[in-house]
C-alpha positions in Angstrom: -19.9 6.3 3.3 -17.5 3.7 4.6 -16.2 0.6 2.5 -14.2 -2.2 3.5 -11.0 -2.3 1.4 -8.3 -5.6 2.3 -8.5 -8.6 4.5 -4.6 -9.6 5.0 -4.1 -13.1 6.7 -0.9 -13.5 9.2 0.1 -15.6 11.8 -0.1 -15.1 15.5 0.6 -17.1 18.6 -1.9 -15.5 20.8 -4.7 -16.8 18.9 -6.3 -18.3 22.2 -5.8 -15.0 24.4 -9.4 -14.2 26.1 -10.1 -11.7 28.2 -13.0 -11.3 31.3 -13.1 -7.5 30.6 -17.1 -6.9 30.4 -18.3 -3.7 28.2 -21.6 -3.6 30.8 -18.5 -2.6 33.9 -17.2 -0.5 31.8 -19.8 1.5 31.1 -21.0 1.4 35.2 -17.8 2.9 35.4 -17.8 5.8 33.0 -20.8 6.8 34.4 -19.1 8.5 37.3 -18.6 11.7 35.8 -21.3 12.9 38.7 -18.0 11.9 41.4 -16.3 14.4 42.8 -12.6 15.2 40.1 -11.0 17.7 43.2 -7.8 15.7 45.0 -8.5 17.9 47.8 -8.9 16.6 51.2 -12.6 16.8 51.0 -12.8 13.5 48.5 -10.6 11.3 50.1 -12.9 9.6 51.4 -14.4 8.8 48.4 -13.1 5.4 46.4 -12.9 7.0 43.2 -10.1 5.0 41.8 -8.7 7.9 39.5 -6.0 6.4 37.0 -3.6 7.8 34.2 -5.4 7.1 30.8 -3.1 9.4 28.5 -0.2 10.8 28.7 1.6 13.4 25.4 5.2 15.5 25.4 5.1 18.3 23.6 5.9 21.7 23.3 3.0 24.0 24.2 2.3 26.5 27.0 2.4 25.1 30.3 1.6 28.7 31.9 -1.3 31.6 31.0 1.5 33.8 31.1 3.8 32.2 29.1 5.3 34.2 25.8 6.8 30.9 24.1 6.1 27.4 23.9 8.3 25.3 26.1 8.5 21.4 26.7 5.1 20.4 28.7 3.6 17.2 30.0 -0.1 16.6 29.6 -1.5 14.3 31.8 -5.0 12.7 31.6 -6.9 10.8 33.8 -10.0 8.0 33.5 -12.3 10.4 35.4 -12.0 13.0 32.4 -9.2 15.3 34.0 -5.8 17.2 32.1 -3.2 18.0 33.9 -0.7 20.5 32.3 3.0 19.7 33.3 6.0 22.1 32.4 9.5 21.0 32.0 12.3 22.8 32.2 15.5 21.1 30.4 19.1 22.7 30.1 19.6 23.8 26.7 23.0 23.8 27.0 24.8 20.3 26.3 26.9 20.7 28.5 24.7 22.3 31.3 22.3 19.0 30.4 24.7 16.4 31.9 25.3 18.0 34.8 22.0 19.8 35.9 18.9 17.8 36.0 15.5 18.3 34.4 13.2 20.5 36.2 9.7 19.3 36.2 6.9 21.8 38.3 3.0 21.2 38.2 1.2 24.7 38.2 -1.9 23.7 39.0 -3.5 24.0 35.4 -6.4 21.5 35.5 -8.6 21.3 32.7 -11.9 19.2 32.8 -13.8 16.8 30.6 -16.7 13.9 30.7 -15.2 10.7 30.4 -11.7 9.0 30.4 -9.4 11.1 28.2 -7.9 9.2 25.0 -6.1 11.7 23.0 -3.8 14.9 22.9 -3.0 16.8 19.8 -1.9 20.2 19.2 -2.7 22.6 16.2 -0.9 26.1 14.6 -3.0 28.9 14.5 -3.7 27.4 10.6 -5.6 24.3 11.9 -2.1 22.1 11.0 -1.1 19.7 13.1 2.2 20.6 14.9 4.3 17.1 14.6 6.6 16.4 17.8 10.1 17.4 17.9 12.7 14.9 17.0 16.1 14.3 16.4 18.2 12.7 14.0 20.4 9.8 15.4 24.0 9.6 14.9 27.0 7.9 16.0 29.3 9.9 18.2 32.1 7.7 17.3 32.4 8.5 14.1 33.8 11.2 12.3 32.1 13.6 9.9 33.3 13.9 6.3 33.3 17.1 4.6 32.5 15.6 1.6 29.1 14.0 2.3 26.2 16.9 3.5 25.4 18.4 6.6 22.3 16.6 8.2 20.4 18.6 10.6 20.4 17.4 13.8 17.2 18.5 15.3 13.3 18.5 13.1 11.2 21.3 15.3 7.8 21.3 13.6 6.7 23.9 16.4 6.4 27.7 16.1 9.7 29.3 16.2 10.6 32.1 18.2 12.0 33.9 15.4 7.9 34.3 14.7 6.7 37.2 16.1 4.6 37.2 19.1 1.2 38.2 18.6 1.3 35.6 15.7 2.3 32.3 18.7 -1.0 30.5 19.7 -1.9 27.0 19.6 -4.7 25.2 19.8 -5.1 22.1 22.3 -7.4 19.2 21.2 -8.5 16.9 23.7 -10.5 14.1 22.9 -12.3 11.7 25.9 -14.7 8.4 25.7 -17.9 11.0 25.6 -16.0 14.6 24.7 -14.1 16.2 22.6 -12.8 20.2 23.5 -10.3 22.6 21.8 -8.6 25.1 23.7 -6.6 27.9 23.3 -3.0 28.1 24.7 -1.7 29.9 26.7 -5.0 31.6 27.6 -6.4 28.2 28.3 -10.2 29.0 27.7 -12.5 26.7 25.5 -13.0 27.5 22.1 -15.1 24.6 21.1 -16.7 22.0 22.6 -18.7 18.4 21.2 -19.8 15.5 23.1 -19.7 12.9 20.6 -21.8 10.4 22.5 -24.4 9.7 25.7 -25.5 6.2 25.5 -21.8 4.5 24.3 -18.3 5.5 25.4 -15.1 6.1 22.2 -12.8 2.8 22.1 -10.3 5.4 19.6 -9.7 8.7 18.6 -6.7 10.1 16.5 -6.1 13.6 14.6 -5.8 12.3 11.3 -5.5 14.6 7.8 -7.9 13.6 4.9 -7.1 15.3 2.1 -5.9 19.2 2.5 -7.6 19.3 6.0 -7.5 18.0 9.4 -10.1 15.9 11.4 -10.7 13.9 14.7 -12.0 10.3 13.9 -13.8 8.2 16.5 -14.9 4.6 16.7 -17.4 4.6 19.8 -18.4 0.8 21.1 -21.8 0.9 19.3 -19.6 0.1 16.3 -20.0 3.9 15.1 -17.1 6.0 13.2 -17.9 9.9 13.7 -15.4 12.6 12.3 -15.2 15.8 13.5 -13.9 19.2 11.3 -10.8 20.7 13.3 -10.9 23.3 15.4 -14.6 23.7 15.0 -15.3 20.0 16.2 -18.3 20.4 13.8 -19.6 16.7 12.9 -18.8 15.3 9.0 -19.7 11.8 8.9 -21.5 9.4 11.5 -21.6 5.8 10.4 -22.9 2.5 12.2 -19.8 0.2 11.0 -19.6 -2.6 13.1 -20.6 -3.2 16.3 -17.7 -4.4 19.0 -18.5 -8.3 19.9 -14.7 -8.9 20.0 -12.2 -6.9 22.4 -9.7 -7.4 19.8 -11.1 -5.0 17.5 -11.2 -2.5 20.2 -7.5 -3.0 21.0 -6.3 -3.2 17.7 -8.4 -0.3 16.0 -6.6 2.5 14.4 -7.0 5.4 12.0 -4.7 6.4 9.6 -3.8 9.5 7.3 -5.4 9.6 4.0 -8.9 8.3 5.6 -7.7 4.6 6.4 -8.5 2.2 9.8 -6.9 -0.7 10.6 -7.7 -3.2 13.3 -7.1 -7.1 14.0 -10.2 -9.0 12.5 -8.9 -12.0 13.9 -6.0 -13.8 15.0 -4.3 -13.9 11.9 -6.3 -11.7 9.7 -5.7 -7.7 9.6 -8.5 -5.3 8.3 -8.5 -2.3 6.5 -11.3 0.2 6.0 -11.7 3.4 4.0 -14.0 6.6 5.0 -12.9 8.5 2.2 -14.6 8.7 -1.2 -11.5 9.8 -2.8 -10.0 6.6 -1.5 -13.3 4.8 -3.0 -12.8 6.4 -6.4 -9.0 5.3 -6.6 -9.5 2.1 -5.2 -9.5 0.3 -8.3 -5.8 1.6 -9.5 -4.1 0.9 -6.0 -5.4 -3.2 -6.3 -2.1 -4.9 -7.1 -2.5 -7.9 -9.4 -1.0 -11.5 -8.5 2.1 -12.2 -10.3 2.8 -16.0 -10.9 6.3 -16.8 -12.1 6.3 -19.2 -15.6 9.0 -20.6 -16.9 9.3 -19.6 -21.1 9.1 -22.4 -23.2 11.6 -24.2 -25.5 11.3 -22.9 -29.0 9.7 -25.6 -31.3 12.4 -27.3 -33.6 12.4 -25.4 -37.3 12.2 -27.7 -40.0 14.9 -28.0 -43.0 12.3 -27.1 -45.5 10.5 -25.0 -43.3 13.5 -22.3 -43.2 14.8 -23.1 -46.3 11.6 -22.0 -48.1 9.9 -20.1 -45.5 11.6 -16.4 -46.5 12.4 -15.7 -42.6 16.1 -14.7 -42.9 17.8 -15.6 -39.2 21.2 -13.9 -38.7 23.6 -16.3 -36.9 26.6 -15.1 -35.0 29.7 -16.7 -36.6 31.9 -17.0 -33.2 28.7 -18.5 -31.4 28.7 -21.3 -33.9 32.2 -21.9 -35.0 34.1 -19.7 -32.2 36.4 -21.3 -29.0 34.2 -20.2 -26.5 30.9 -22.8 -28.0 33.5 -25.5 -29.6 36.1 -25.2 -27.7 40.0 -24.5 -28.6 41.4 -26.5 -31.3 44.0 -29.0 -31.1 47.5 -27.7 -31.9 48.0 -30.4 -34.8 45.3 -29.3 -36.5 46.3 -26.4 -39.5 44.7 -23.6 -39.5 43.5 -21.5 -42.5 44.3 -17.9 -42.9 42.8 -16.4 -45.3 44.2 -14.1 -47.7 43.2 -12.3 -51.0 42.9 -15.0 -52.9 41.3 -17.2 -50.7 38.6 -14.6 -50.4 37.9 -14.7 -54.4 38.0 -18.3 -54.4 35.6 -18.0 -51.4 33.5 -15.1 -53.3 33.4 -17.6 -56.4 32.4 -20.6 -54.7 29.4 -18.4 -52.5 28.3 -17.5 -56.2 28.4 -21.1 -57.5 26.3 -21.9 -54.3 23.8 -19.6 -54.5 23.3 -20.0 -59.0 23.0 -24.1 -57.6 20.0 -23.5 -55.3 18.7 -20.5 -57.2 18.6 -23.5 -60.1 17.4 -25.8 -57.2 14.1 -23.4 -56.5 13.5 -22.8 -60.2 13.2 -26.8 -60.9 11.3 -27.1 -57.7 8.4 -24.3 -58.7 8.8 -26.2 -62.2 7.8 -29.7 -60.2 5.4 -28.0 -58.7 3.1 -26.9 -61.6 3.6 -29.8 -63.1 2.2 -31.7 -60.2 -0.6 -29.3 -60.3 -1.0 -30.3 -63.9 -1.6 -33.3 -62.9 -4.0 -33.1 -60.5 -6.5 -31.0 -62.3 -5.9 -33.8 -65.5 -6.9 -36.6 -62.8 -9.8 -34.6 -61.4 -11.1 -34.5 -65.0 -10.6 -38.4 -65.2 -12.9 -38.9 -62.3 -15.0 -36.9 -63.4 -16.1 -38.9 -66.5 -16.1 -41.6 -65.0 -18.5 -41.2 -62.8 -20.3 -39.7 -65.9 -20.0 -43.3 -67.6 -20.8 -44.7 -64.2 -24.3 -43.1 -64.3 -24.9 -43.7 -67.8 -24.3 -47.4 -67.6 -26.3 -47.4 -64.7 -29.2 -46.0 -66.0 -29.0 -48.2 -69.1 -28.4 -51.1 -66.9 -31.8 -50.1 -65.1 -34.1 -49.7 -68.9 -32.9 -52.9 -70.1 -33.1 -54.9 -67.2 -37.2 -55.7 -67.4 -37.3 -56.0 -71.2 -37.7 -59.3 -72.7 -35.7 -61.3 -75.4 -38.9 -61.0 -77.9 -39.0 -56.8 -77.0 -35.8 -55.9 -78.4 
């Protein structure tokens, strides 16, 4: 199951970037997995142009012998070989600026078919271990009791407060034909998949899908494979899209959550889903357009129309009559201040208002049913006549052959 979600347009000046890279080379290439991986003196006379393909910090066991993890290089190379790197840096901060960081290759070498594309690292749960980082923040500047302590340094790694039987970690590396998990510090191969013979893997990441962790693949047949973690067992193995355009193989990469993106084009970005719970909720995450419109002018209420229409509207008093809508007064005018018996004269008058229109209304209905009187009387009116109408019309049409001497 794999469903194309979004197509998102943007601009980009390298719209007529080519490339003379040929898939056919490429693939005459990988095929050397038969060449000799030793660096001894034995193969230097062999052209095998060996390259660094990957390259990972992290903390893990550099050393079969070693009790806790400690800060390691892995090194991978394009004929499929891992080189594990320890590195030993000052604790101290102090110590740190003045001694320098110890870096001494053991010899660990672990193999695989293919150019190597990814490192990731797993608890003895199957979780990913995130890398170590820290938390920036000015020197200059000086910390306020009041605001809360941030912690300087986010170690996702086992701690050595754990106890040791309970410290193991689990290696995942990925090539463009293999994929192996081992376990540190003891090194040996738990699992091992080759994920494909007749293409090569353009992109592999560890990415979580729902409450578990996989490795996703897109080979250049235009296949995306999934693999369970640590068991490399395969889950889903789907024929996509297959590479005509080294842009998507540049560009292509997976996400948490069961997601891919890669560069459809110059200015358009695609997105992909291998998830059915990300089918099922696909509907809720679309966003809908929102187009701004201005709100129209309220239509113009008629006199009548409010008078008789029963709405009551409530009008603010210092928004009609006030300073800040009419603006201040001049000083010549006078100005009424009313007292109590302004406010009985006011009362009085109010009730001599509202008797007129209340008389108003009453003399209004009374129009009104008169009118309606009258309308019925002059339906009636037409009524006979066209009664007479048809009578005179009928007599009209018996008398009209009869002769004088008939009658």
């Amino acid at each position: 199951m794999l469903q194309q979600l979004h197509g998102v347009s943007m601009y980009s000046h390298d719209e007529h970037h080519t490339t003379s890279y040929s898939w056919g080379e490429r693939e005459s290439r990988e095929n050397s997995f038969s060449r000799s991986r030793s660096s001894s003196v034995s193969s230097i006379d062999r052209d095998t142009k060996e390259a660094v393909s990957a390259l990972q910090f992290g903390e893990s066991y550099g050393r079969k012998g070693d009790a806790l993890p400690t800060p390691c290089l892995w090194v991978g190379t394009s004929l499929g070989l891992v080189l594990l790197i320890p590195i030993s840096i000052p604790t101290d901060d102090q110590e740190r600026l003045e001694e320098p960081v110890t870096v001494a290759p053991n010899g660990a070498v672990l193999m695989l078919k293919g150019s190597v594309l990814r490192f990731a690292f797993l608890d003895c749960g199957g979780a990913v271990i995130q890398t170590p980082h820290e938390v920036w923040r000015d020197p200059n500047t000086h910390d306020d009791p009041k605001r809360p302590r941030r912690r300087k340094l986010v170690n996702f790694s086992p701690g050595s407060s754990q106890d040791a039987s309970a410290e193991c970690q689990l290696a995942v590396v990925c090539s463009e034909r293999q994929a192996k998990v081992f376990l540190m510090p003891s090194q040996a191969c738990l699992f091992v998949h080759n994920i494909t013979e007749a293409s090569f893997v353009l992109r592999a990441d560890v990415v979580s899908v729902s409450t578990s962790v996989c490795l996703a693949c897109f080979c250049a047949n235009g296949h995306v494979m999934t693999l369970s973690l640590p068991s490399l067992r395969p889950l889903l193995d789907v024929n996509y899209l297959p590479l005509t355009d080294m842009r998507i193989a540049r560009t292509f990469c997976f996400t948490h959550g069961g997601q891919a993106l890669y560069l459809n084009s110059p200015t358009e970005i695609q997105r992909i889903t291998y998830s059915q719970e990300m089918c099922d909720n696909l509907q809720e995450m679309l966003g809908e357009l929102f187009v701004a419109i201005e709100t129209p002018e309220a239509q113009n209420r008629g006199f009548l129309k409010g008078f008789f229409g029963g709405n009551a509207q409530t009008f603010d008093r210092e928004e009609l009559f006030g300073e800040a809508s009419a603006g201040k007064a001049s000083g010549s005018l006078a100005q009424h201040i009313p007292g109590q018996v302004g406010m009985e004269g006011m009362k009085a008058a109010a009730g001599g208002v509202v008797g007129d229109l209340a008389r108003a209304r009453i003399a209004l209905d009374e129009r009104g049913e008169r009118l309606g009187e009258l309308e019925e009387r002059t339906a009636l009116l037409m009524t006979s006549a066209e009664f007479f109408s048809k009578n005179a019309h009928t007599l009209m049409l018996k008398c009209k052959d009869k002769k004088w001497y008939q009658w």
